[in-house]
C-alpha positions as CSV (number, residue, x, y, z in Angstrom):
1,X,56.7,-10.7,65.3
2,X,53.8,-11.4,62.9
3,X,51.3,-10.2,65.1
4,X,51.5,-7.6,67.3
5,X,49.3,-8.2,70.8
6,X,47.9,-4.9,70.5
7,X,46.5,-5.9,67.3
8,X,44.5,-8.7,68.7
9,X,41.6,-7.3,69.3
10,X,41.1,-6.0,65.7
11,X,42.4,-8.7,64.2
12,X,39.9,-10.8,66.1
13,X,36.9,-8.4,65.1
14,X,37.4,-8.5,61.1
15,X,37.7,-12.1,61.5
16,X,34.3,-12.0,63.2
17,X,32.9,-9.3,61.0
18,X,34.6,-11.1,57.5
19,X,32.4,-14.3,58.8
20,X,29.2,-12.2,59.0
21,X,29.6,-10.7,56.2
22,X,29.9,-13.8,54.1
23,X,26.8,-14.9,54.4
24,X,27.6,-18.6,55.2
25,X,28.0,-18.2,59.1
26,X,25.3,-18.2,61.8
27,X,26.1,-17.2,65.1
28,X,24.4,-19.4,67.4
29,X,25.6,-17.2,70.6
30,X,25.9,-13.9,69.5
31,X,29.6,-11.9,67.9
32,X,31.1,-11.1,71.3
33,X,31.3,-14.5,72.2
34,X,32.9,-16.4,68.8
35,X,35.1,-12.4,69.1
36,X,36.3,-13.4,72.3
37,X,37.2,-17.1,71.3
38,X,39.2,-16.1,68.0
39,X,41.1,-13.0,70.5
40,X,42.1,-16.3,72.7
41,X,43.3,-18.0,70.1
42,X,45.6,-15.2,68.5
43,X,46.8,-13.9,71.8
44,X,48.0,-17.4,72.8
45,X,49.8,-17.7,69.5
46,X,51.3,-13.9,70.4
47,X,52.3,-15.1,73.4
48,X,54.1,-18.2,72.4
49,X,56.3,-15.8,70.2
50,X,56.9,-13.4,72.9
51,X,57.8,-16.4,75.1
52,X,60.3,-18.0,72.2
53,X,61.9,-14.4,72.0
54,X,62.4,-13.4,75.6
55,X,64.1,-16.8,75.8
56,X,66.3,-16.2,72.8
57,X,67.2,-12.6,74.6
58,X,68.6,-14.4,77.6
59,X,70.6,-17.1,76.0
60,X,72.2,-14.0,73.7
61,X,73.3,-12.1,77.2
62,X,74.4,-15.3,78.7
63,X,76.3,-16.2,76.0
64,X,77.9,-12.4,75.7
65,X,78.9,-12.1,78.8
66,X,80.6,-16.0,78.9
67,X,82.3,-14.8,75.7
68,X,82.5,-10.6,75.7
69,X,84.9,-11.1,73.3
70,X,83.3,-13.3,70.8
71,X,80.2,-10.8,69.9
72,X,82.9,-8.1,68.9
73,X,81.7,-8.1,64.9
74,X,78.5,-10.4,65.1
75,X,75.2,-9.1,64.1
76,X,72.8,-9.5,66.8
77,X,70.0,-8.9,64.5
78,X,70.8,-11.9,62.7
79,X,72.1,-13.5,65.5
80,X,68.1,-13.2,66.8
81,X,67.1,-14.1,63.6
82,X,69.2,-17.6,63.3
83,X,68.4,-18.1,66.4
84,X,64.6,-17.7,66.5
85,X,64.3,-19.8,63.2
86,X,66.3,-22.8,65.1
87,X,64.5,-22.7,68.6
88,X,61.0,-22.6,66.9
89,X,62.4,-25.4,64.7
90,X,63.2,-27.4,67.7
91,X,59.5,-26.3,69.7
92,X,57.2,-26.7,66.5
93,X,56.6,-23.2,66.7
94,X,55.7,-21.9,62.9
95,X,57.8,-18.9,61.7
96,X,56.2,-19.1,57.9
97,X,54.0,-16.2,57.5
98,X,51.5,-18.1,55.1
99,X,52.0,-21.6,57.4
100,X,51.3,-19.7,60.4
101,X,48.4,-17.9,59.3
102,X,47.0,-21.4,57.9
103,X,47.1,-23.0,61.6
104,X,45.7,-20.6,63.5
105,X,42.9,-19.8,60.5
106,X,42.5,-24.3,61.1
107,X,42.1,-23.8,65.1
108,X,39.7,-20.4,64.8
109,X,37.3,-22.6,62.5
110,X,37.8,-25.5,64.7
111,X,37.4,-23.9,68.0
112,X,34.0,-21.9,67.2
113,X,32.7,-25.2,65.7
114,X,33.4,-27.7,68.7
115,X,32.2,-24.9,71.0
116,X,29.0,-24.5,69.1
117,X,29.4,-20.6,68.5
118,X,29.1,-20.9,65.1
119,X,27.6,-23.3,62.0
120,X,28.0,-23.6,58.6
121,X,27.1,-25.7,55.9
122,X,30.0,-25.0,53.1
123,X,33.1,-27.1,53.6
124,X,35.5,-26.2,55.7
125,X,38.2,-25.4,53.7
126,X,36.1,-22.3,52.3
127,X,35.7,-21.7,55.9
128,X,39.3,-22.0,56.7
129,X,40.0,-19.5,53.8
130,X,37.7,-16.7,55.0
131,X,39.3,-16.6,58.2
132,X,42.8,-16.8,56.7
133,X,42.0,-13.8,53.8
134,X,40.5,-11.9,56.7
135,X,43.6,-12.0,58.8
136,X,46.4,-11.6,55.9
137,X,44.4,-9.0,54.5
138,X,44.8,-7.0,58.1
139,X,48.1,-7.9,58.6
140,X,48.9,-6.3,54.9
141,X,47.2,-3.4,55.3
142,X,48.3,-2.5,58.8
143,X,51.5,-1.3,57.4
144,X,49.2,1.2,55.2
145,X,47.1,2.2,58.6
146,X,50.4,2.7,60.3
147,X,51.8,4.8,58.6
148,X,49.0,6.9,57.5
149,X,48.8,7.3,61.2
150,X,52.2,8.2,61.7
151,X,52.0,11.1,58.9
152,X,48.7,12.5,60.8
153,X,50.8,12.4,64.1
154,X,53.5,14.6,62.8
155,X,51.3,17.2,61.2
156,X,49.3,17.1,64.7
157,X,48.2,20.5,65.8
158,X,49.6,19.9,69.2
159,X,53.0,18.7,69.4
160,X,53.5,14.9,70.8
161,X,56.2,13.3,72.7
162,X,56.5,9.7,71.0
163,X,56.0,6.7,73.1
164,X,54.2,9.4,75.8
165,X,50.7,8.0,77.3
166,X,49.2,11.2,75.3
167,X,50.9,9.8,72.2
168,X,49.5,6.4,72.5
169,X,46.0,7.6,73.1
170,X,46.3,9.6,70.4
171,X,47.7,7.1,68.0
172,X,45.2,4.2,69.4
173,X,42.4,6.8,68.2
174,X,43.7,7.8,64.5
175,X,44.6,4.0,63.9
176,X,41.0,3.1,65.2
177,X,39.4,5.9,62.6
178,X,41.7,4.0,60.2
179,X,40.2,0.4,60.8
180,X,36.8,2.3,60.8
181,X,37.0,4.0,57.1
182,X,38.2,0.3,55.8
183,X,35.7,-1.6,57.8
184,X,37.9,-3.0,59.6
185,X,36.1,-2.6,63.0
């Protein structure tokens, strides 16, 4: 999963922010608004991958238990793999990191134009880039915030259960301060 539905939010606000910043944006009805409009647009893509997944899970365990014996020695992880790459073949669903990031970075600019949240007067493929570069710059860097994060959690004074609701208040917090000393949010 290139995106993560958690991450959606923050995503969605260095998109916002990376626009601002540049200088050649005006924001005719305020951040929260053209914010809200790029978090619809990621989530829906987040959700067409979820979607695509569950219904690769389900043809696996129908398939294994028609033919127990067949998935003796297969790897499931590839299995999913092949698998994903042929159904989103087949529902023009875009697997390519760079591709993907290209469409929805398209459909961002596009959106918050034809809904009048934002104008510009540089073309729109420098648009198109700022909005891509924000959004593959936080997708490279979450790996860093992550596991700086996870480093702080196990030298936490207090002792965390992973995957606890403790933990991921915890985590949600350090990540946050992350985001925050990048400018990320």
């Amino acid at each position: 999963m290139l995106i993560k539905e958690t991450q959606v939010p923050y995503i969605a606000n260095k998109v916002v922010i990376d626009l601002l910043n540049s200088g050649f944006v005006k924001f005719n009805h305020g951040l929260d608004k053209a914010k809200a409009m790029v978090e619809e647009i990621l989530m829906e893509n987040v959700t067409q991958e979820r979607e695509l997944e569950n219904e690769i899970k389900e043809i696996i365990a129908e398939q294994e238990e028609a033919n127990e014996f067949m998935f003796y020695d297969v790897d499931r992880k590839e299995l999913f793999s092949m698998m994903k790459r042929k159904l989103a073949k087949e529902d023009g669903f875009i697997l390519n990191k760079t591709d993907r990031l290209n469409n929805l970075a398209h459909q961002i600019v596009e959106d918050l134009w034809d809904e009048e949240l934002i104008d510009y007067e540089i073309n729109d493929g420098k648009m198109k880039n700022i909005v891509f570069d924000s959004m593959d710059e936080f997708i490279k860097e979450k790996h860093q915030i992550e596991d700086i994060v996870y480093d702080k959690l196990r030298n936490y004074k207090k002792e965390l259960v992973a995957g606890s609701e403790e933990w991921e208040l915890v985590f949600k917090s350090l990540y946050e301060q992350e985001l925050k000393k990048r400018g990320m949010l």
